[in-house]
N, C-alpha and C positions, 0 to 999 in steps of 0.2 A: 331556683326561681327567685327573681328580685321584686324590689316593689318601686314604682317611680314612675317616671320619666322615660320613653325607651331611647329618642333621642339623645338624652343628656347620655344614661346609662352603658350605652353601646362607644361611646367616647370613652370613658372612662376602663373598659373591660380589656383587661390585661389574660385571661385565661381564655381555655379555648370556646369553640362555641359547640353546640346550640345553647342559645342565650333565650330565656322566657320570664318575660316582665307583665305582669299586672299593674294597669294602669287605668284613674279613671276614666269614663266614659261619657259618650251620649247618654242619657237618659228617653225612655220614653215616657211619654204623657200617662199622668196618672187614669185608675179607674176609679169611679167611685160605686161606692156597696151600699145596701141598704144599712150597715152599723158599722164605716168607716172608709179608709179608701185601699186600696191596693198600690204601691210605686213600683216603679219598674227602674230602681238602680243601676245604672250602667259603669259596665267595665269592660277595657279590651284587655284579650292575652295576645300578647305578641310574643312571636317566637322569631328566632333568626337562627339563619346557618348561613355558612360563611360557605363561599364558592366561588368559582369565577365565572365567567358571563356564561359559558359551555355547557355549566358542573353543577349549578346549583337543583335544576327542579326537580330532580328523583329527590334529593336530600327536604326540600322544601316541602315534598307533598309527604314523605313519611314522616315528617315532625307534624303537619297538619292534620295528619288519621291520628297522631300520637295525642295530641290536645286534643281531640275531638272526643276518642273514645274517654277521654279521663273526664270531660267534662260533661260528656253526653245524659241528658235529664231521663229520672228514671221514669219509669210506667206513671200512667195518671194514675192516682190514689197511693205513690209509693213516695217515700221521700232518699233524700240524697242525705246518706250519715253524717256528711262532713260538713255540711251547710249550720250555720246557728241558728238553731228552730226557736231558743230562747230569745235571737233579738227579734224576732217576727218574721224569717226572711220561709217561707215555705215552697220554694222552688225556685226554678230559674229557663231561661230560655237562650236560647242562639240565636244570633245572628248570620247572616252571612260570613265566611273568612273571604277576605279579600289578601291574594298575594298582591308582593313589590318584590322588583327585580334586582339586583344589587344596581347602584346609581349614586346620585345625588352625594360623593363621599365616603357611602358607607360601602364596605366592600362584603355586605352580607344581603341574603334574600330574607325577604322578613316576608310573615304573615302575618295577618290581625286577624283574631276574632270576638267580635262583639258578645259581651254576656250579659245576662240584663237577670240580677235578683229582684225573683217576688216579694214585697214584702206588706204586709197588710199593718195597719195602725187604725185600731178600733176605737170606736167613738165613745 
C-alpha cells in the first residue's frame, strides 16, 4: 500500500501489480453537535490490477471484495482497532466504489473507493 497520487504513482511503478494507493479525498459537509462538530474526512483507496481489455474484471472485482472486507465498518457501538481513537477519528463510512476500465494510457483497471473518517472536535 502507497500514499500519494495514484495518477503520478502508477507512472512511476516498476513491480508487479495490484497496486493500492490512499489518497486524499472529497470531504463531506460537516455536522454539527450540541458540544462540537463532527467532519467527515475524505479519502479514496484505489486499487489497480493490471489486465488487458478481455482479462481485467474477475481480477478487478476480487481486489474490490478485498478492500471492502478490510475496510468494512464495524457494528454501531463497536469500534475499528486500527483507526486513531486518540486523534478523534471514531469511525468511518463508504462510499460507493466506482470501477475504470484500463484506458486513458494506463494499461490497468483501477477502482476507487471513497472513505470518509468520523471525527468529532469538541467545543
Amino acid at each position: 500500500m502507497l500514499s500519494g497520487w495514484f495518477n503520478e504513482l502508477v507512472k512511476e511503478r516498476h513491480e508487479g501489480f495490484p497496486l493500492i494507493v490512499v489518497q486524499p479525498g472529497k470531504e463531506q459537509p460537516p455536522e454539527h453537535l450540541d458540544a462540537g462538530v463532527r467532519f467527515h474526512r475524505g479519502f479514496d483507496v484505489v486499487g489497480a490490477v493490471r489486465g488487458g481489455y478481455d482479462h481485467y474484471a474477475e481480477a478487478l472485482e476480487d481486489l474490490q471484495l478485498d478492500l471492502l472486507a478490510c475496510l468494512m465498518p464495524a457494528p454501531k457501538g463497536h469500534f475499528l482497532r486500527w483507526l486513531p481513537r486518540e486523534r478523534g477519528i471514531t469511525g468511518l463510512t463508504l462510499g460507493a466504489p466506482e470501477p475504470y476500465p484500463p484506458g486513458d494510457g494506463v494499461a490497468a483497471a483501477v477502482i476507487r473507493i471513497p472513505v470518509y473518517l468520523k471525527t468529532i472536535i469538541e467545543a
